[in-house]
N, CA, C and O of each residue as an XYZ file, in Angstrom:
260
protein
N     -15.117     22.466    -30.137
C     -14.399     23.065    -29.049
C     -15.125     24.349    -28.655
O     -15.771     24.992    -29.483
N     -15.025     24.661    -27.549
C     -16.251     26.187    -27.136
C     -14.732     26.815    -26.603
O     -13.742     26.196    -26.213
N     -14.921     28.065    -26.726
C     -14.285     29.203    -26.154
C     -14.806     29.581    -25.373
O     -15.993     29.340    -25.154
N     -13.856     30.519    -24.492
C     -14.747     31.646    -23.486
C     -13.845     32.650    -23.668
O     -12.975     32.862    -22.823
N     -13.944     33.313    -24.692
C     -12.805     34.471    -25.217
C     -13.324     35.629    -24.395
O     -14.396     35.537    -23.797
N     -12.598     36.686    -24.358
C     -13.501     38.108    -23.767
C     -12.731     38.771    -24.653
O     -11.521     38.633    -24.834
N     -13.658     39.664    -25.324
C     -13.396     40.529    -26.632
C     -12.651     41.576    -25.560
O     -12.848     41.588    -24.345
N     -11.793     42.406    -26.269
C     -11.717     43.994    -25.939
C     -11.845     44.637    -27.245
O     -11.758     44.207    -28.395
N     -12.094     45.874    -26.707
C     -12.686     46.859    -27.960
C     -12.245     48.053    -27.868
O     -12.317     48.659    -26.799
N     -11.634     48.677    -29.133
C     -10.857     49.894    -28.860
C     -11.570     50.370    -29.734
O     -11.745     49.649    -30.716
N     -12.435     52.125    -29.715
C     -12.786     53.007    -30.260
C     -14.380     52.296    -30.795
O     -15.043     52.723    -31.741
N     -14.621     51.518    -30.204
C     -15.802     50.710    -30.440
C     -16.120     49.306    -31.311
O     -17.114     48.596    -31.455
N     -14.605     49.289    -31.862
C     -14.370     48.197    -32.707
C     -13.744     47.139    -31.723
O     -12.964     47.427    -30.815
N     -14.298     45.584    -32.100
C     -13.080     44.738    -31.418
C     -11.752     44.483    -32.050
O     -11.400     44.343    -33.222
N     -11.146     44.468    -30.943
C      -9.621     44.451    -31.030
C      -8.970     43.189    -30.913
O      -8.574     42.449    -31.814
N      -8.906     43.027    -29.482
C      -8.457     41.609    -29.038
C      -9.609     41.013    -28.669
O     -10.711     41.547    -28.543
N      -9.175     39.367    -28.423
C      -9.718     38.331    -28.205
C      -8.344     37.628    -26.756
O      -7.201     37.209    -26.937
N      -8.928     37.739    -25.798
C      -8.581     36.857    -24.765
C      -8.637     35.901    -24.397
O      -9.791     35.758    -23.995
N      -7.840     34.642    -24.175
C      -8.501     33.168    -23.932
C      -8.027     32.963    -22.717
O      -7.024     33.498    -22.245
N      -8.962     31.941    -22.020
C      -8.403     31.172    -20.878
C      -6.993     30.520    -21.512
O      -6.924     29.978    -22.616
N      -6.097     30.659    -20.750
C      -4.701     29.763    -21.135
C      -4.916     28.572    -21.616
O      -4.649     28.460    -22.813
N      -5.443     27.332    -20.906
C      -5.990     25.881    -21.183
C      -6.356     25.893    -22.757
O      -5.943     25.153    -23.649
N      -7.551     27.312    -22.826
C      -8.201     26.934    -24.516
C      -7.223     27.178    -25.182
O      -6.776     26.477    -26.090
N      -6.599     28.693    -24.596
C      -5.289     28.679    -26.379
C      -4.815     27.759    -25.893
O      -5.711     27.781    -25.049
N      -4.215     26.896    -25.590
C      -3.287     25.818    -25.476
C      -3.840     24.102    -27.015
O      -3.349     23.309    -27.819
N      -5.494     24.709    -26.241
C      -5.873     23.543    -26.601
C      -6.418     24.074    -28.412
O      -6.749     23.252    -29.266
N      -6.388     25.488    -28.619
C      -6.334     25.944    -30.250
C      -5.312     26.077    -30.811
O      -5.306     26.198    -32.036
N      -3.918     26.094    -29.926
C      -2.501     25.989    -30.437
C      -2.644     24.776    -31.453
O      -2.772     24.771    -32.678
N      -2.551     23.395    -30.194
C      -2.762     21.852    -30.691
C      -2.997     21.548    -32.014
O      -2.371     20.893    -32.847
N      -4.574     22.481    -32.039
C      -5.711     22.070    -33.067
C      -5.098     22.515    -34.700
O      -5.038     21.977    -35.806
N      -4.704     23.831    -34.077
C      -4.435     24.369    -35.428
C      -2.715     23.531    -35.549
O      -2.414     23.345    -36.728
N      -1.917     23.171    -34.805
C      -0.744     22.295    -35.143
C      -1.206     21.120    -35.822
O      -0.605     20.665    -36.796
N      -2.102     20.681    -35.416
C      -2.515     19.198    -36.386
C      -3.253     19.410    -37.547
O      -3.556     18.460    -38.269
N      -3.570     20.543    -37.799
C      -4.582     21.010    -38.834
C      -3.159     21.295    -39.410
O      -3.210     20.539    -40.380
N      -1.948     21.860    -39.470
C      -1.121     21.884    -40.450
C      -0.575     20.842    -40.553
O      -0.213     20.675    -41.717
N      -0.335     20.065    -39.939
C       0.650     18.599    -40.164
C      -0.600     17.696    -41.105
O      -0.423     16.927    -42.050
N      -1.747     18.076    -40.516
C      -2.572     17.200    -42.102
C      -2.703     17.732    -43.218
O      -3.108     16.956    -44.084
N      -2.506     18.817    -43.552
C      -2.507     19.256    -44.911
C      -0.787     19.402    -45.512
O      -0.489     19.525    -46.700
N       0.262     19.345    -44.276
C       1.640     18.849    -45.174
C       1.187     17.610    -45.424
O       1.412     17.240    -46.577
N       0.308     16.412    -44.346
C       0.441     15.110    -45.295
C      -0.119     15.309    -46.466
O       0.588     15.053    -47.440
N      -1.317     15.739    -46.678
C      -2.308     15.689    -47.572
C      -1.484     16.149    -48.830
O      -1.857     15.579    -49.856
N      -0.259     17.212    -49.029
C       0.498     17.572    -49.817
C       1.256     16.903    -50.181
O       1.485     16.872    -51.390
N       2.027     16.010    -49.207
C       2.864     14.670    -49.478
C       2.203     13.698    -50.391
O       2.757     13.210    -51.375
N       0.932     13.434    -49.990
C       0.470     12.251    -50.206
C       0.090     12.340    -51.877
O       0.378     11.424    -52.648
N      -0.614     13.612    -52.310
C      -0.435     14.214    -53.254
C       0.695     14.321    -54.133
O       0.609     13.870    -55.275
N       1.360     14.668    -53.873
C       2.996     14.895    -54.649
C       3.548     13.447    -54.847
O       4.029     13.215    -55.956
N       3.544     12.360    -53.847
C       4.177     11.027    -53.844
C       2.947      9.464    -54.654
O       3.078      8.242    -54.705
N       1.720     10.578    -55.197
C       0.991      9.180    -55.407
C       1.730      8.334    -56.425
O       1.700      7.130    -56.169
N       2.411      8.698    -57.559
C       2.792      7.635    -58.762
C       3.837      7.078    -58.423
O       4.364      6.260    -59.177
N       4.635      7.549    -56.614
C       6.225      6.857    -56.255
C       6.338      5.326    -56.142
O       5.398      4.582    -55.862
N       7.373      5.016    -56.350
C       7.948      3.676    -56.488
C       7.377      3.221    -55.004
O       7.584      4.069    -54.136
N       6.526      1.733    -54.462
C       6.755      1.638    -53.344
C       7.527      0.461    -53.211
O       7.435     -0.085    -54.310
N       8.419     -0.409    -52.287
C       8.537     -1.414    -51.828
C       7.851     -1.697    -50.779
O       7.542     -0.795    -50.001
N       7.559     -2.724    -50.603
C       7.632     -3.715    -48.966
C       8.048     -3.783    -48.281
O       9.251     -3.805    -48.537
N       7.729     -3.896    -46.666
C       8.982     -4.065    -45.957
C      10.108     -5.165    -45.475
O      11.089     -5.196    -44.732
N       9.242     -6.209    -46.505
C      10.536     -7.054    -46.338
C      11.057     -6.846    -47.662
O      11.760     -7.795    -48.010
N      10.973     -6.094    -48.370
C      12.532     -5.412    -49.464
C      13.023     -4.877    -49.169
O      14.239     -5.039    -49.258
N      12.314     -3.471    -48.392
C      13.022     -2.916    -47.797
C      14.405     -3.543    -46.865
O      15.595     -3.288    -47.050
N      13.974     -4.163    -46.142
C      14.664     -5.101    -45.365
C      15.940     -5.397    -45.953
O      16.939     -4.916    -45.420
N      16.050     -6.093    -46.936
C      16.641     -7.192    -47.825
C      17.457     -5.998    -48.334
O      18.661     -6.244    -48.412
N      17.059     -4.666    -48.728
C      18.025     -3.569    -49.760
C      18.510     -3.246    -48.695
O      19.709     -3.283    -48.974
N      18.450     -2.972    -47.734
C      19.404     -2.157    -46.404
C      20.117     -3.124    -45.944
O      21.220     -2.748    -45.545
N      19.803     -4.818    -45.794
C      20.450     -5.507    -45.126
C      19.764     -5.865    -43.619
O      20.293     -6.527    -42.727
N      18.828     -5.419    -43.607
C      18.036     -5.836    -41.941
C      17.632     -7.278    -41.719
O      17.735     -7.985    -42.721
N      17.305     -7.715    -40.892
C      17.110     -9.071    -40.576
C      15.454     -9.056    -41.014
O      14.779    -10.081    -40.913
């Protein structure tokens, strides 16, 4: 992904970082899916030794067709 940030700089140091609206929009996204894969990655982790069924047991224990 490329930016086109424009720094500002207070006392000679940078301060802020400015984005076109579109990019933060589109680094909001990035970094939203960058956390929803590491809750899976935590799930997936935490749930490896779980019981699984099928989904036609599943089926059959709830009563679904």
């Amino acid at each position: 992904m490329t930016v086109h940030a424009q720094i500002l700089k207070r006392n000679g140091k940078n301060e802020f970082a400015i984005l076109p609206y579109e990019e933060f929009l589109k680094v909001q996204e990035t970094l939203e899916n960058y956390e929803d894969l590491r809750a899976l990655r935590a799930a997936k982790i935490k749930e490896n030794n779980a019981k699984t069924v099928s989904l036609k047991e599943a089926k059959k224990i709830f009563h679904l067709n």
